[in-house]
C-alpha positions as CSV (number, residue, x, y, z in Angstrom):
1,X,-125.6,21.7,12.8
2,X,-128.3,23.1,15.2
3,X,-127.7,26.0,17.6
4,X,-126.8,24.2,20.7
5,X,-124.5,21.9,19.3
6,X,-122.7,24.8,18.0
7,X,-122.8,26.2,21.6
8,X,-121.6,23.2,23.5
9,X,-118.5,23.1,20.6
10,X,-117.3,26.4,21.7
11,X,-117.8,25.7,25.1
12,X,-115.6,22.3,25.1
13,X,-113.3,24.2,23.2
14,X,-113.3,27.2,25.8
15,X,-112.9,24.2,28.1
16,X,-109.7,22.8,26.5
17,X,-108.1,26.5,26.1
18,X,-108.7,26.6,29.8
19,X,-106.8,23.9,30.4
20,X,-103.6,24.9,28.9
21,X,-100.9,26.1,31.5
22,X,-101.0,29.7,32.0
23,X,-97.7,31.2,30.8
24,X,-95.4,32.1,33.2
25,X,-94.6,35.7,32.8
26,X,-93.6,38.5,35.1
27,X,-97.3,40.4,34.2
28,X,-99.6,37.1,35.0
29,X,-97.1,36.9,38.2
30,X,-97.9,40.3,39.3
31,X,-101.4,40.4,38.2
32,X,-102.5,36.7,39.2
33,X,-99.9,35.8,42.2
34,X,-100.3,35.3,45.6
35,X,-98.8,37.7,48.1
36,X,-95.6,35.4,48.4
37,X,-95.2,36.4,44.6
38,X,-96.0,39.5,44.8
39,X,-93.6,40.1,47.5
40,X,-91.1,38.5,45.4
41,X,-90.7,41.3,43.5
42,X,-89.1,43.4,46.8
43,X,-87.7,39.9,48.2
44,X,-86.2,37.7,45.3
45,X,-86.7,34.0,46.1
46,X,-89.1,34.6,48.4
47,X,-91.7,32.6,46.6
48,X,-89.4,30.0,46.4
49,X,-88.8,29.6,49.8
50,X,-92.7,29.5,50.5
51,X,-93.6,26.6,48.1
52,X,-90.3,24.3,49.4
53,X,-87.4,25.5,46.7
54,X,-85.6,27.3,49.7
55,X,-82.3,27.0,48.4
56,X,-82.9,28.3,44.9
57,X,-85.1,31.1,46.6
58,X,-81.8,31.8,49.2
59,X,-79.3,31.8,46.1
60,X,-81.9,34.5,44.4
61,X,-82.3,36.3,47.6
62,X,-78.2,36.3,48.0
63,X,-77.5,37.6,44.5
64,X,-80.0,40.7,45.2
65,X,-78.3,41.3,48.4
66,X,-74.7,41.7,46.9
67,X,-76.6,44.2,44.1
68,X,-78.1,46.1,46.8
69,X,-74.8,46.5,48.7
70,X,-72.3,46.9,45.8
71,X,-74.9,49.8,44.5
72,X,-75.1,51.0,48.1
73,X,-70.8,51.0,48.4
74,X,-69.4,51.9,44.9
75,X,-72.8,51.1,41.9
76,X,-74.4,54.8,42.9
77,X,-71.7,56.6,42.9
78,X,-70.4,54.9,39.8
79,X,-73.4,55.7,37.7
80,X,-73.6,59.7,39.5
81,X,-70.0,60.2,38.4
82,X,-70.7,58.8,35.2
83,X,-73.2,61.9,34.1
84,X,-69.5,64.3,34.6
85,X,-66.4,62.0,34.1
86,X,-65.3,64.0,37.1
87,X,-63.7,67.0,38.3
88,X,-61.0,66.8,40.0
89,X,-57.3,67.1,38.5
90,X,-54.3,66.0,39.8
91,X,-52.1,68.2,41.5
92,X,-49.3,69.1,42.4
93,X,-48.0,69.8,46.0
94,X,-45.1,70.8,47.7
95,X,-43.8,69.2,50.6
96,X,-41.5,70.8,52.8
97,X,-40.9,68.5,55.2
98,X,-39.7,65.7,52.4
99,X,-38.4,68.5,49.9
100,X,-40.5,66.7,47.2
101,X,-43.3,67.3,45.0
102,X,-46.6,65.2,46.1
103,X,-49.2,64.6,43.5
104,X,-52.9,64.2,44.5
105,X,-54.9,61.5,43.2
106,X,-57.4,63.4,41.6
107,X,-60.3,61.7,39.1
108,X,-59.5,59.5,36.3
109,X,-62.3,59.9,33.6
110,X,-61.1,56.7,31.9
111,X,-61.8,54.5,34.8
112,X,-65.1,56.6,36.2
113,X,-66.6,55.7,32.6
114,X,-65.4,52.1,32.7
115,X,-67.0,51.4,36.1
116,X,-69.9,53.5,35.4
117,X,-70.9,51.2,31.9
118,X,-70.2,48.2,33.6
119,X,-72.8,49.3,36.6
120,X,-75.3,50.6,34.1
121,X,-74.7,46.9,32.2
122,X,-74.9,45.0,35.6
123,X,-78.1,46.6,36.6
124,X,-79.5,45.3,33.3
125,X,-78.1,42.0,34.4
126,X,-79.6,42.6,37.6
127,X,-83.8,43.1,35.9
128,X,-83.2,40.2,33.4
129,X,-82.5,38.2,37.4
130,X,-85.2,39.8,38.8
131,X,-87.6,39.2,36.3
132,X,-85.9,35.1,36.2
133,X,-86.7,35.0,40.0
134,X,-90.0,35.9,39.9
135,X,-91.2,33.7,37.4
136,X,-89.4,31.1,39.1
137,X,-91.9,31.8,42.4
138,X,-95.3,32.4,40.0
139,X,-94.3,28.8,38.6
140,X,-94.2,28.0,41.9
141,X,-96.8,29.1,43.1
142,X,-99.0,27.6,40.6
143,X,-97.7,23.8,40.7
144,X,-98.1,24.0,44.2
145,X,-101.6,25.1,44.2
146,X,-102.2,22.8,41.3
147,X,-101.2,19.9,43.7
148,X,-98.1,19.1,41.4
149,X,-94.6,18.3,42.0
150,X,-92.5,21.2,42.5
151,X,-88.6,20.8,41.9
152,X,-86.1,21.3,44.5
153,X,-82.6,22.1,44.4
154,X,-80.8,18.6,43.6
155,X,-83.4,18.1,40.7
156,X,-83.0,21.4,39.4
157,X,-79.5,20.6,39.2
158,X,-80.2,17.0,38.0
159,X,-82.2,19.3,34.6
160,X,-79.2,20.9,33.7
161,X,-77.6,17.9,32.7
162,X,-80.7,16.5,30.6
163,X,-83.6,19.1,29.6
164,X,-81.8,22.3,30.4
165,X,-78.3,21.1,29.0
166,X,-78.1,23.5,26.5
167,X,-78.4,26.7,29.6
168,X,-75.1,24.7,31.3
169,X,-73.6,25.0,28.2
170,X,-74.3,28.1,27.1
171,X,-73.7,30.6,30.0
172,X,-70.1,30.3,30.4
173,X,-69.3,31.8,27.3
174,X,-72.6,34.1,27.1
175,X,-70.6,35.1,30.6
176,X,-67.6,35.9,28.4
177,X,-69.2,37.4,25.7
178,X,-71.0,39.7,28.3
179,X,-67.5,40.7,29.9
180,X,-65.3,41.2,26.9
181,X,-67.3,41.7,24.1
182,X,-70.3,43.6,25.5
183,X,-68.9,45.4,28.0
184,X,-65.4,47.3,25.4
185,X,-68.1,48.1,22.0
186,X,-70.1,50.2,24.5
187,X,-67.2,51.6,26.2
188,X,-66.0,52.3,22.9
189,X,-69.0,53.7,21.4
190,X,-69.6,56.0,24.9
191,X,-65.9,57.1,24.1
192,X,-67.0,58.5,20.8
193,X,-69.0,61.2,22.7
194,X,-66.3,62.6,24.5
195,X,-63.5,64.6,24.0
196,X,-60.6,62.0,25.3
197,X,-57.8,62.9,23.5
198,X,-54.1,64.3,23.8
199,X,-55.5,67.8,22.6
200,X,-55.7,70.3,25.8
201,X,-54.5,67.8,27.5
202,X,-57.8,65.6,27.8
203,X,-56.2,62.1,28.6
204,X,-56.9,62.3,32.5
205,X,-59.8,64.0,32.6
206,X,-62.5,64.7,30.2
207,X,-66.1,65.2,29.2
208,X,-69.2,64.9,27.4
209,X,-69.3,66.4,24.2
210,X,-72.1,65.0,22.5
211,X,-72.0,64.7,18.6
212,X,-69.1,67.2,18.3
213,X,-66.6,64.8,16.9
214,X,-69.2,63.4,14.6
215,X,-69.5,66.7,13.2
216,X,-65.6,67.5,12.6
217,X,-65.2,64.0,11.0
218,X,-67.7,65.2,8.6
219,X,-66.6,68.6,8.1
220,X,-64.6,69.0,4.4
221,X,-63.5,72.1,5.0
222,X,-61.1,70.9,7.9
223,X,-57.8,68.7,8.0
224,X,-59.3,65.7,10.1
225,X,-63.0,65.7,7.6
226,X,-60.9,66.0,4.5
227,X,-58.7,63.1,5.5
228,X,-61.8,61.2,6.3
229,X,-63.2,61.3,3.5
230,X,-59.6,60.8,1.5
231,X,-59.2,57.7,3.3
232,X,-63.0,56.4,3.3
233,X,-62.5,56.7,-0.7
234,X,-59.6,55.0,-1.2
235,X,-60.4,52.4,1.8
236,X,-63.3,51.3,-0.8
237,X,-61.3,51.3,-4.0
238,X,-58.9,49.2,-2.4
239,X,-61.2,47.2,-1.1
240,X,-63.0,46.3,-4.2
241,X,-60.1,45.8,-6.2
242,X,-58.9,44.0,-3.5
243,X,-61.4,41.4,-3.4
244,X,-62.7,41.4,-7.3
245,X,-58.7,40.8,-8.7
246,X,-58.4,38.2,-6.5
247,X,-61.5,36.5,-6.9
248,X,-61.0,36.6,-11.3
249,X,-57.6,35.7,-10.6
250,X,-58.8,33.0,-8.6
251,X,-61.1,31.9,-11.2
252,X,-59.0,32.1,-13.9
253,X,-56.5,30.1,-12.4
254,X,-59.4,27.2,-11.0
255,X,-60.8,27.4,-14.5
256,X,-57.7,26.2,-16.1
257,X,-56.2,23.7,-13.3
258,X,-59.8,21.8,-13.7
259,X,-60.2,21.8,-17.0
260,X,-60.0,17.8,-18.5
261,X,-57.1,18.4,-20.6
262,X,-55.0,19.4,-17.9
263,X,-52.5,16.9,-16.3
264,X,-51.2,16.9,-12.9
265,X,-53.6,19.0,-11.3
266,X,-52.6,18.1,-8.1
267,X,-49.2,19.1,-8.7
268,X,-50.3,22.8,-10.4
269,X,-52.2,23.1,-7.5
270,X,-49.4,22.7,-4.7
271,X,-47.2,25.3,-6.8
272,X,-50.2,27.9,-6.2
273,X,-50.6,27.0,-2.6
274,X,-47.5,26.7,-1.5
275,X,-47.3,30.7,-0.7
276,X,-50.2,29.9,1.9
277,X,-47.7,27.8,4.0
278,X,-45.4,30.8,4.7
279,X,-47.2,33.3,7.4
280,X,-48.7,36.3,5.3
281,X,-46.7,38.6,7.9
282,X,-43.7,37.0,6.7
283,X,-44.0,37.5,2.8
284,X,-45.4,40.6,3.6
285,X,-42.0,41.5,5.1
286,X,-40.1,40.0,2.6
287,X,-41.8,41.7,0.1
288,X,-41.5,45.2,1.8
289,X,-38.0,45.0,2.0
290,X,-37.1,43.7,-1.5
291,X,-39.0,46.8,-3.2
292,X,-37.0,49.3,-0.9
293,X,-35.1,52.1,-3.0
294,X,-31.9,50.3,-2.5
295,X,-33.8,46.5,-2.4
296,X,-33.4,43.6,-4.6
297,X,-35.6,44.2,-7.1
298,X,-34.2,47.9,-7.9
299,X,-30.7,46.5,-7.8
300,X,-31.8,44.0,-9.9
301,X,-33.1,46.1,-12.4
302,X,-29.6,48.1,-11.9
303,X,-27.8,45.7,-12.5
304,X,-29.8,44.8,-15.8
305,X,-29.5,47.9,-17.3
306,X,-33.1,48.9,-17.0
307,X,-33.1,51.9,-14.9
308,X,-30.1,54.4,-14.5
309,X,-27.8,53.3,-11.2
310,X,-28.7,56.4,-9.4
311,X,-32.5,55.7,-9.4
312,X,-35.1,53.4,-8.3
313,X,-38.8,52.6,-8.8
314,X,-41.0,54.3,-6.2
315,X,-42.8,51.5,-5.0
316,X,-43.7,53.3,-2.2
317,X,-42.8,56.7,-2.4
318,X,-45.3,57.6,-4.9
319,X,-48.7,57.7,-4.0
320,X,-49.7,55.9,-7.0
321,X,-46.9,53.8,-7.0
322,X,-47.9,52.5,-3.2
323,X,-51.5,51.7,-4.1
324,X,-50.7,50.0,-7.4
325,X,-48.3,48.0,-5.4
326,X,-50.3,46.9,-2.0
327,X,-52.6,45.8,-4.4
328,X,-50.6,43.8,-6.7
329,X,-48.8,42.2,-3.9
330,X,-52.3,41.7,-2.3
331,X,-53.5,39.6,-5.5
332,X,-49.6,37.6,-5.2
333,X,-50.9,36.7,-1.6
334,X,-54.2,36.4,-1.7
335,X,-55.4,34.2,-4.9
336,X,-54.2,30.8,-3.3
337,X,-56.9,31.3,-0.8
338,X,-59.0,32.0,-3.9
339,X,-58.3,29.2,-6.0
340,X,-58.6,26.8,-2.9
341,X,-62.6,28.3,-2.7
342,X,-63.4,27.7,-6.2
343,X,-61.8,24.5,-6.8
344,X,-63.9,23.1,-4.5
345,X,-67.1,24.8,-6.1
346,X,-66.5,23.9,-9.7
347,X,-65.8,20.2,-8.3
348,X,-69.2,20.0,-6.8
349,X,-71.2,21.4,-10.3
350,X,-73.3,18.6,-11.2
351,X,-71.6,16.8,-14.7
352,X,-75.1,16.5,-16.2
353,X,-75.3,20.5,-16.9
354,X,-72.3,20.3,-18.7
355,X,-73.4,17.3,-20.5
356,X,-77.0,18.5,-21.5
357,X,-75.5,22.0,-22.6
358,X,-73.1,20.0,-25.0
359,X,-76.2,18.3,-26.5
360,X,-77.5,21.5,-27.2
361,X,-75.0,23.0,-28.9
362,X,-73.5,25.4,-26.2
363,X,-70.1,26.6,-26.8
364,X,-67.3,27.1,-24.0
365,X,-68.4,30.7,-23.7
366,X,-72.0,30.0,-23.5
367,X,-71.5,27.3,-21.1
368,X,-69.1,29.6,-18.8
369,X,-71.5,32.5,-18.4
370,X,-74.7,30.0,-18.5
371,X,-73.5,27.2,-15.8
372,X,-70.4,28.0,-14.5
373,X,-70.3,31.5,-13.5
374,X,-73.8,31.6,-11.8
375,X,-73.5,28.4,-10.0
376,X,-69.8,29.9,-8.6
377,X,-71.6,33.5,-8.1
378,X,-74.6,31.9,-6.1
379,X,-72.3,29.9,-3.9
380,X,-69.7,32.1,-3.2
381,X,-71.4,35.1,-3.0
382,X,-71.3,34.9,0.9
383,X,-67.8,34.7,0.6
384,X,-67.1,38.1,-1.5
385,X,-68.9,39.8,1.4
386,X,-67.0,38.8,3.7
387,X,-63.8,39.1,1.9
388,X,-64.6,42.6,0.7
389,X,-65.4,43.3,5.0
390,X,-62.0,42.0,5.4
391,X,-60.6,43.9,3.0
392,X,-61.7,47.3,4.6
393,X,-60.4,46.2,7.8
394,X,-57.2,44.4,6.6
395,X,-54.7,45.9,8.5
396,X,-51.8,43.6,7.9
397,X,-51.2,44.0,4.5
398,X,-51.5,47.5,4.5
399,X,-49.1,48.3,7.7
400,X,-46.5,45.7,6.8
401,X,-45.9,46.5,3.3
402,X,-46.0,50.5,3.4
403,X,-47.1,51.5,6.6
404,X,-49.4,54.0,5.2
405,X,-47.3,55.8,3.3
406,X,-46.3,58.1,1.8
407,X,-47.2,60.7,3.8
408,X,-48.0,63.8,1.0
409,X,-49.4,66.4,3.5
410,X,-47.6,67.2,7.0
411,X,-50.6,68.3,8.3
412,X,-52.7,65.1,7.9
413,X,-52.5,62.2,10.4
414,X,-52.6,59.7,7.6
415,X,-51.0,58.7,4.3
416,X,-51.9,58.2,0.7
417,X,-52.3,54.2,0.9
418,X,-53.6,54.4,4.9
419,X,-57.3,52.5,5.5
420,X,-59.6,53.8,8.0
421,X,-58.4,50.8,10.9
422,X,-54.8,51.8,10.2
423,X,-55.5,55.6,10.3
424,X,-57.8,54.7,13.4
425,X,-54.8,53.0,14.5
426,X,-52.6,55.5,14.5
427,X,-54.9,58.2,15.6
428,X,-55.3,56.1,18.9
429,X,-51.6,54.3,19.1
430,X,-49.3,57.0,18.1
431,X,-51.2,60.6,18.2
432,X,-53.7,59.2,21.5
433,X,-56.7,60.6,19.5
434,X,-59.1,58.2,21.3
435,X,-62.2,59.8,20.6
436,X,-62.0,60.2,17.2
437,X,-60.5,56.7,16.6
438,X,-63.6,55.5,18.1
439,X,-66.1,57.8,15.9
440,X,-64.2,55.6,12.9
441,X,-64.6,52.5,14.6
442,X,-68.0,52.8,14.7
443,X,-68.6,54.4,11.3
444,X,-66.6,51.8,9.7
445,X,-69.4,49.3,11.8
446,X,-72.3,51.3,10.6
447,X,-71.0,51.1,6.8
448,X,-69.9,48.1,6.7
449,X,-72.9,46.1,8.5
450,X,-75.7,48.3,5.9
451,X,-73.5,47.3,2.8
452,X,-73.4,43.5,3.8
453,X,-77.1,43.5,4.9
454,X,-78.1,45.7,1.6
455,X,-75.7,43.1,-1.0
456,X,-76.7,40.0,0.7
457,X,-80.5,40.5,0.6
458,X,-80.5,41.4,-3.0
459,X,-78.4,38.4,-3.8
460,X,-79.5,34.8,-5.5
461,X,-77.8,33.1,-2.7
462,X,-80.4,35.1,-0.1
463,X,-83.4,35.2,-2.6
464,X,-83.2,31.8,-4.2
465,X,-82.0,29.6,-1.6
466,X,-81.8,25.7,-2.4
467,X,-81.8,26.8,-5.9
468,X,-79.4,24.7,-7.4
């Protein structure tokens, strides 16, 4: 190939990169628009209006007014009050005319933060519309000057029932998502900075405090750190004997309902599953009030002989008594949900590894920890992580069987079987410790979301997907 054919390649290529559309971005817009989009940026819409799409430029140019004069009424001084949660208490007045006390308004902190995150979250709203707008006029702008068809309103429309279907159907519930999702974890995580609590009377007004509850969380040496880290330890020890005893459980139990020589599987498999028909709250109950001091199961064992007829077996009295118990009972409620899970792996393990293991002279051990266990491990591996996330935060079993207790220290907030979201639930219901039941919420996020990340990454089921 000579030199100038080599030169009139790159130029038809040259020639075919300049042909493609020019991307429609806010910096091209501002760098490459006419004045109407340039002004676009100070008058959304107005673009639009210039190149025939006057009602979609009006409708832009409507949702900046209502910005501009919300911020102008209530958005600045929303966001100015938001740097001091405010200052002014209520107070107390005496009215001689009406022999009454009157009480003055004052600031509420509670509300001056809510209004103030959902401003700072509305403005952001507000740029993601303003940059939508004025890509809208530099498209505009540039099918117009291209000589092609520009879209007006009733085609626009007439898109979001074919091309653009899937932005009809997914605003509403981004809308949602937005309002109560979005809008409460950032309330909650700016609540962590601040000292709203009942202490020093901090429930009407409070402030900023920066990392200071972080810091007492962590501190050892005092009541509220020790009792952290109490209840972070035993949150994970339940949690992994929560989910491991019912998953061998579970597996035990699949194992031997599946096995060829066993008949009626069907039927073995209703008696297991039939505890999954009754509410979990409802056992839970059940099971709470039969193991009272003075419940079935000690008169029972009364009655039998086996313990004198003034006692009874601590099942939750004793701190290791409780645990042993929640967890038992845990295993009793959770292993149908188990064995359900696994039946369905080990009926979906391809009959020819079994059958080529035989040929090779596998045994039942060799051909458990060789096919069967890794095949269940890679599938369900998902599944432990969630389960042991669940497990952490599973409040029901936990607050319906012993509540927490017992309660060996006065001085602590929490009891010997409480997990961090039922300690963070009374710290927030019962002793209106808001800011420091947010400071667990989030580190319960933080710990949670890096183990899950860390353990599914390093998993088969990550590493070797499509594997089997």
């Amino acid at each position: 190939m000579t030199v100038s054919d080599e030169v009139k390649r790159m130029g038809k290529f040259r020639k075919r990169v300049n042909d493609f559309p020019t991307p429609y971005t806010c910096m091209n817009a501002v760098r490459e628009g006419g004045l109407e989009t340039k002004l676009s940026m100070f008058l959304m819409g107005f673009g639009n209006m210039v190149h025939g799409q006057k009602v979609k430029g009006l409708l832009y140019l409507a949702v900046e007014v209502i910005y501009l004069v919300f911020m102008a009424v209530n958005g600045v001084g929303f966001l100015r009050m938001l740097g001091s949660l405010g200052s002014e208490p209520q107070k107390e007045i005496w009215d001689e005319a009406s022999q009454v006390y009157l009480y003055t308004k004052g600031d509420q902190s509670v509300l001056i933060l809510l209004y103030g995150v959902a401003t700072v979250l509305l403005t952001i709203f507000m740029v993601c519309m303003w940059r939508g707008a004025l890509r809208s006029a530099y498209k505009a702008e540039c099918l117009d000057k291209a000589g092609k068809h520009v879209n007006n309103f009733a085609e626009d429309l007439k898109s979001l029932f074919h091309e653009n279907l899937y932005r009809l159907f997914m605003t509403p519930p981004m809308a949602f998502i937005f309002m109560f999702t979005i809008l409460p974890l950032i309330f909650m995580i700016c609540m962590a900075f601040t000292n709203y609590s009942r202490l020093d009377n901090h429930l009407m007004l409070f402030d900023w405090v920066g990392l200071d509850n972080f810091k007492a969380l962590f501190d050892s040496s005092s009541i509220l750190g020790s009792t952290f880290w109490s209840v972070l330890g035993w949150t994970l020890i339940w949690a992994f004997f929560a989910t491991f005893s019912n998953y061998i459980f579970g597996m035990i139990l699949s194992l031997m309902i599946n096995r060829k020589g066993t008949r009626a599987k069907g039927f073995w498999r209703f008696c297991f599953v039939l505890s999954c028909a009754v509410p979990m709250f409802v056992s839970l109950l059940i099971m709470r009030t039969m193991l009272q001091p003075n419940g079935a199961v000690n008169v029972l064992l009364r009655n039998l002989g086996w313990i004198a007829q003034d006692a009874s077996l601590p099942f939750f009295t004793d701190p290791t008594w409780a645990r042993v118990t929640v967890i038992v009972i845990n295993i009793w409620v959770g292993v149908p949900y188990t064995l359900l899970q696994l039946t369905g792996v080990l009926q979906n393990i391809p009959g020819e590894l079994y059958e080529a293991a035989k040929v090779d002279g596998a045994n039942a051990f060799q051909t458990f920890t060789k096919i069967t266990l890794p095949y269940m491990l890679y599938v369900t591996t998902p599944y432990l992580i969630v389960t042991f996330t669940g497990n952490v935060n599973n409040f029901n079993v936990i607050y319906l069987l012993s509540g927490g207790d017992p309660i060996t220290d006065l001085s602590s907030t929490a009891g010997k079987t409480d997990l961090l979201v039922t300690w963070l639930y009374k710290l927030t219901i019962d002793k209106q410790y808001y800011n420091i039941g947010a400071v667990i919420g989030i580190l319960t996020f933080v710990i949670l979301a890096i183990g899950a990340l860390i353990t599914y990454r390093n998993s088969k089921s990550y590493k070797e997907e499509g594997g089997f």
